[in-house]
N, C-alpha and C positions, 0 to 999 in steps of 0.2 A: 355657563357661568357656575361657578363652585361659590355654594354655600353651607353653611354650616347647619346642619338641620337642628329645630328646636329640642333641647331635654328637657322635657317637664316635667317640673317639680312636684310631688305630692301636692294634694290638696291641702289648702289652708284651712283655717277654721270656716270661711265663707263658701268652701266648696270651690275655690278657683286654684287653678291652673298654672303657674306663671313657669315664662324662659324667657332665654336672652338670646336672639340670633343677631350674626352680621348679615351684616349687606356692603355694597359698592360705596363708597364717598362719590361716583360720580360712575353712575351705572353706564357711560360708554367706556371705560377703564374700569373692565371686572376682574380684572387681576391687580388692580390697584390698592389704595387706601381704602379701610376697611373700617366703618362705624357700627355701633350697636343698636339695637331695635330690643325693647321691653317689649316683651307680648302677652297674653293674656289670654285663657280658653275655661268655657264653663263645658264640660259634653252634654248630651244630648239627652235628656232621662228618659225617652221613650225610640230606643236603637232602631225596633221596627219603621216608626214611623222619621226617622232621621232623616231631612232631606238639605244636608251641606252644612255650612256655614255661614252667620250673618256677621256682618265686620259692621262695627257700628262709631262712629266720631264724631263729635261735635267741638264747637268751639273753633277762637279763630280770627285772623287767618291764621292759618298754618297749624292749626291745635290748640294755640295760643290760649291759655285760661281752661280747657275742657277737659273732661273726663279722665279721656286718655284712655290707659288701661282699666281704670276703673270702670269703665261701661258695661259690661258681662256681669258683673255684678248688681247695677243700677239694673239692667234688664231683666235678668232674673228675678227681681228684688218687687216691680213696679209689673210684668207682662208675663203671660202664658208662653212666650216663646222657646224660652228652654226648652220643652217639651220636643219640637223639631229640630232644632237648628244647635251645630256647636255655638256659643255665642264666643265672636273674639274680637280682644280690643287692644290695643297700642297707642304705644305714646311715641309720636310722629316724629321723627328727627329733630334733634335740638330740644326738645322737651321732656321733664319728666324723670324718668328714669334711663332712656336711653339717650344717647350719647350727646351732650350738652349746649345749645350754644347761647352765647352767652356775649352781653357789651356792659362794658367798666358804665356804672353809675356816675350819671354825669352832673353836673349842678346844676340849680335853675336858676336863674338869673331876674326873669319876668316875675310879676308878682299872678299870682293865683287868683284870677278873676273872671268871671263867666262873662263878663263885661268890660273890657280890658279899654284904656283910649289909646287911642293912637298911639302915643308916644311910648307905651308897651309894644306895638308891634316889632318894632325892630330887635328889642332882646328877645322877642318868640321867636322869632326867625333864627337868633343868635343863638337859643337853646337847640332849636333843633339841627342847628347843624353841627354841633358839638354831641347832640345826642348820636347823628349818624358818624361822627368822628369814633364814637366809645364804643358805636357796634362794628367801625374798620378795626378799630387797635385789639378786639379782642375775637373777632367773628372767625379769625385763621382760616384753614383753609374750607372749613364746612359752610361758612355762610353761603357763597356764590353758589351751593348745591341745597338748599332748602328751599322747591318751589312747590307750584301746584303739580305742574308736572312731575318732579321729582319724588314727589308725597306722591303719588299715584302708581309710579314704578315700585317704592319701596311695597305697595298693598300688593303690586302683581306678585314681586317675589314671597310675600308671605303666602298667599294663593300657593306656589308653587310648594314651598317649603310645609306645605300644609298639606301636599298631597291632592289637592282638590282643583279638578277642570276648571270649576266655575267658581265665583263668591254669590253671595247674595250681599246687598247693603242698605245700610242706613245711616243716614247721614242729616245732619243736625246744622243750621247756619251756614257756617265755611264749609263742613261737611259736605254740603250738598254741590258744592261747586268743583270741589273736590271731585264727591262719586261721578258729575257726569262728565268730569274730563279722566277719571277712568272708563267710563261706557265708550268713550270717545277715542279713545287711546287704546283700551282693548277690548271692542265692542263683544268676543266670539266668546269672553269668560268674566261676565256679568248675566246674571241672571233677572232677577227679581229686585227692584230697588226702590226705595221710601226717601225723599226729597223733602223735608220738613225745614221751613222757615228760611226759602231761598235768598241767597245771592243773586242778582240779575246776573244773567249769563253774558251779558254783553259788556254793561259798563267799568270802565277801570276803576282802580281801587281810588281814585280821588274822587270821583260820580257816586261811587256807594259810598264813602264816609259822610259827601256834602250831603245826601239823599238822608239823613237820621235827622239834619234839622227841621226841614219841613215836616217829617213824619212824627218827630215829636211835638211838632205846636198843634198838629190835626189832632193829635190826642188829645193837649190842653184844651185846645177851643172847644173839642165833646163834652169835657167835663167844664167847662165854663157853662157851657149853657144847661147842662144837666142843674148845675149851681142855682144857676139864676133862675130856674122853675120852682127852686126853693129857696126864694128870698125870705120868705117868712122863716124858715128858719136859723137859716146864715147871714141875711143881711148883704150881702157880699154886692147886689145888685138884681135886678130882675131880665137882664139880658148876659146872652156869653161878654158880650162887648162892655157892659158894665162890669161884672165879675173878673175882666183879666184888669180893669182900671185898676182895681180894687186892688187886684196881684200887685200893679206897676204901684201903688201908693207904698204898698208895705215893701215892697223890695228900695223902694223909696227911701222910707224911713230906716230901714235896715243901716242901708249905707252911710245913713247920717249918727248910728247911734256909735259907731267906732270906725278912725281915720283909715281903717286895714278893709278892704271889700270882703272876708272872709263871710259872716253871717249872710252880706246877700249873695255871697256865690251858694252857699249851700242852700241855702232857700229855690235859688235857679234850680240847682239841682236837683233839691227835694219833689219839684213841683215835674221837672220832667223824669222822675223815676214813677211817681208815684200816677199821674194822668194816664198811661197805657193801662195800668190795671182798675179796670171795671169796680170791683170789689173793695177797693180800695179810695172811692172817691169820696166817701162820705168824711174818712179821715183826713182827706186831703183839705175836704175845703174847714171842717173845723180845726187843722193847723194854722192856716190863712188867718181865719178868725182868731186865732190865738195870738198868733204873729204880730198882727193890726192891732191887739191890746197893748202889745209888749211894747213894740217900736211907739204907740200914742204914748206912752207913760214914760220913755226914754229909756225903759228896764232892759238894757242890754245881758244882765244874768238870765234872763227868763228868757228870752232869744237863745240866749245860749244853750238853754236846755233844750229848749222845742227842738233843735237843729241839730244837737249832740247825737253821734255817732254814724255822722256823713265823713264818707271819703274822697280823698284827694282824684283828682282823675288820674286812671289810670298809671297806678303808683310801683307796676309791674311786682314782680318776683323775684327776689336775691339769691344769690349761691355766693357768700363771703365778700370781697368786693364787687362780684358781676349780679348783674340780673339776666334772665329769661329775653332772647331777642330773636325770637324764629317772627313774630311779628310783622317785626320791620323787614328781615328780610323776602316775605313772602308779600309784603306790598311794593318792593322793589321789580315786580314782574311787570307793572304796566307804567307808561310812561307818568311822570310828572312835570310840571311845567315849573319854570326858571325862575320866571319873572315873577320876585316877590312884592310888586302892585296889582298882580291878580288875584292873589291872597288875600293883600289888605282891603281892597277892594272888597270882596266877596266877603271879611270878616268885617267891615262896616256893616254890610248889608245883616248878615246874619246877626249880628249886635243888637241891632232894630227890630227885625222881623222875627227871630228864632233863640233869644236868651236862653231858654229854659232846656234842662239836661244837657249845659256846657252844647250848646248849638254853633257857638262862633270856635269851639277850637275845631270842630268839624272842618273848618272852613280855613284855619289857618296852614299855614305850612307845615310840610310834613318831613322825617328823615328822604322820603322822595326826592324833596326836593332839592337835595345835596348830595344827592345818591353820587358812592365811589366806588360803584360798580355799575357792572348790565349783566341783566341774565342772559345766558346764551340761547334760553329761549323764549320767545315771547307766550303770554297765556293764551291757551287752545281757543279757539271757536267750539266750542258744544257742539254736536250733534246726535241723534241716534240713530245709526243703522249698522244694526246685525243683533242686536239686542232686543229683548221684549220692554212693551211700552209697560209702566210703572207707576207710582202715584207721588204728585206734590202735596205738600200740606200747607195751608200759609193762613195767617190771621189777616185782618182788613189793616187791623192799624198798629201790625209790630213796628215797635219803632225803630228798629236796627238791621234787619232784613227787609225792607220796605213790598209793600201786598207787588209792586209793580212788578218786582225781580221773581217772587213764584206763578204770577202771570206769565211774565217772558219764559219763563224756565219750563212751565207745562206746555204752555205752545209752541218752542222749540225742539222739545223732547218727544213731542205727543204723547205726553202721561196725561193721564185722569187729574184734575184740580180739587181738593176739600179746601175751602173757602170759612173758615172760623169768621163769622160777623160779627159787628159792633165787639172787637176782642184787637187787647194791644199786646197780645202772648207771644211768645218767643221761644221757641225749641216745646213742641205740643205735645206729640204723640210720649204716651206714658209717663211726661212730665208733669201736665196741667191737668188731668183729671178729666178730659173731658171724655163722655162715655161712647157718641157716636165714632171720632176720631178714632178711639181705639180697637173698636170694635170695627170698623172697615178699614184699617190698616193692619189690624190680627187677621183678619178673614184673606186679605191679599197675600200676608209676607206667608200664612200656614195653608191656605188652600188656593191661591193663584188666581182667585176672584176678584175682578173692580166693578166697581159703579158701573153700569151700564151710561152713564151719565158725571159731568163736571156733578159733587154736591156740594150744600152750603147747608151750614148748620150753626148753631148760638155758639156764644163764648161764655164767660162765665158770668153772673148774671151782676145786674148795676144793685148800689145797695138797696134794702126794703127802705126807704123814706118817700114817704108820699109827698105829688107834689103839691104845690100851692092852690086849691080851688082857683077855675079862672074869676076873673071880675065879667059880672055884666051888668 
């Protein structure tokens, strides 16, 4: 296969690297259509002890929202790794700066509610099929070639274009679903790889979206009852089960102080952004407390404040009329189902059970489910053999990569597990600061040491607020 090898460009002022190779629009036709790839290299500061390159992605699916190229520099920036390793990063087809794919901005119809009735569901439906309409009329012919699999190819050919037998990697979210269906795909040229904040290696992408709402109310209920140990001094209640009452009264009153659901959608929301992080619960439950003042007195201005500068879900990325759509086409790999009363269904249930952090559009229909294509290939089965075993990292209670998926994903792969407890973190190692994580994921990716053993270690800590003396 003829490719065009990287020229690299001086150094910037950050000390990176950048070029621009092609590759295949559809790597069984390499004499075909031919897309761009942005790349990105920091080299090695210490040549002697240089041992390859680490390719590092997060974000996702498909990229979607991450790094990208920028990552070489986040690593350098955040870890000792430079030191061994070229660090390099790309921005995965369709995103970014290489070669673009994009669907016409479509209108929304439904109104904007983390609570939505019924009689919304049918324009959710309506939206999302007009959404997968905007990614047909615009996706050309690069959509139908933006998968897991295809993002896997384009890293061998970088591999290649880089001169280098093997990669080393790191992989972040989708990242990590990503690296092991390259371990899988080309077991003989991986080496050493870090799986942080898995994807379940089994479930389709309608399993992993539904799985964020239970994993975000697990979070709320911890901080519910962390609350309610300290009723004296939030009042909120002295049980988790009293303190989310509390929740449901102000989301309550929320609704009643203006005819538009806006304030309690962002309140939903607030309440599941803010419950996964530890650190952050002290503020959450004195919002609450705030909120219940505001909605008792009918001050809709002072709600408005509390809740000022929440955003829409997922309100994507524009390029002039189009936005950013490797998303959509990279959840197009696994089946979706037709019948939109198993949606409604399931978005009644999630309504009840999972409001909070937009839990019911988890549930709702997706461009899937109007999908006007098939990938030609379906998503890999994981496995490892021919490869060294390597390590996952996973929090207990991330709420968007759920603890079960880097469970399935260490015991599929037989990698070593680091287990982050009582921690709702998302994307860990050199992100979140914490010091064990880093320090046995530095020790593997630079001297090829693991645990002798799965470990489990703290997250970051809950706030200092003591709790209530018991009664006796």
């Amino acid at each position: 296969m003829e490719t065009s090898l990287p020229v690299w460009s001086a150094a910037d002022a950050d000390g990176v690297h950048h070029a621009v190779v092609e590759v295949p629009l559809d790597h069984s036709d390499p004499a075909g259509e031919r897309i761009s790839l942005k790349l990105t290299r920091i080299p090695a500061t210490d040549p002697a002890r240089r041992r390859g390159v680490l390719i590092a992605i997060n974000g996702g699916p498909g990229g979607d929202d991450g790094l990208g190229a920028r990552m070489p520099a986040e690593l350098r920036r955040l870890t000792s790794l430079n030191e061994v390793y070229d660090l390099v990063g790309f921005d995965p087809r369709g995103t970014g700066d290489s070669t673009f794919l994009g669907a016409e901005a479509s209108p929304v119809t439904a109104t904007f509610d983390s609570r939505p009735p019924d009689e919304q569901f049918p324009l959710i439906a309506a939206d999302m099929k007009e959404r997968e309409e905007g990614c047909r009329r615009a996706g050309g012919t690069l959509r139908p070639h933006v998968s897991t699999r295809i993002l896997a190819r384009d890293i061998d050919v970088i591999r290649e274009l880089l001169g280098e037998e093997k990669i080393n990697y790191l992989g972040y979210a989708y990242g990590t679903m990503l690296g092991a269906v390259y371990g899988t795909m080309f077991p003989n040229r991986l080496d050493r790889s870090v799986l942080d904040s898995c994807k379940h290696p089994v479930w389709d992408w309608r399993t992993q979206f539904k799985s964020q709402g239970p994993a975000i109310r697990r979070n709320v209920d911890k901080w519910a009852g962390w609350t309610g140990e300290r009723a004296s001094r939030y009042g909120l209640g002295t049980s988790a089960a009293e303190v989310i009452a509390s929740v449901e009264e102000v989301s309550a009153g929320l609704a009643e102080l203006a005819p538009h659901p806006l304030l309690r959608t962002l309140f939903d929301q607030r309440i599941g952004v803010l419950a996964p992080r530890r650190p952050d619960w002290d503020e959450l439950a004195r919002l609450v407390v705030d909120l219940r003042k505001a909605a008792s007195h009918g001050d809709s201005a002072a709600a408005e404040a509390l809740l000022a500068g929440q955003s829409v879900w997922r309100p994507g990325s524009t390029m002039g009329g189009l936005r950013e759509a490797v998303l959509e086409a990279v959840t197009l790999e696994t089946e979706w189902p037709t019948d939109l009363e198993l949606y409604f269904a399931d978005m009644r249930r999630f309504r009840d059970e999972y409001p909070y952090g937009f839990g019911v559009m988890r549930a709702q229909p997706w461009v899937g489910t109007f999908a006007t294509f098939k990938h030609a290939e379906p998503m890999t089965t994981v496995v490892r053999e021919g490869y060294p075993a390597g390590l996952v990292v996973q929090t207990d209670g991330d709420p968007w990569s759920c603890y079960e998926g880097g469970v399935a994903m260490a015991a599929r792969l037989g990698n070593r597990l680091i287990t982050i407890v009582d921690s709702g973190g998302h994307e860990n190692f050199a992100f979140a600061g914490n010091a064990v994580v880093d320090e046995l994921v530095t020790r593997y990716l630079v001297e090829g040491v693991l645990p002798e053993k799965d470990v489990t270690c703290a997250g970051d800590p809950r706030p200092d607020v003591p709790a209530d003396e018991p009664v006796r």
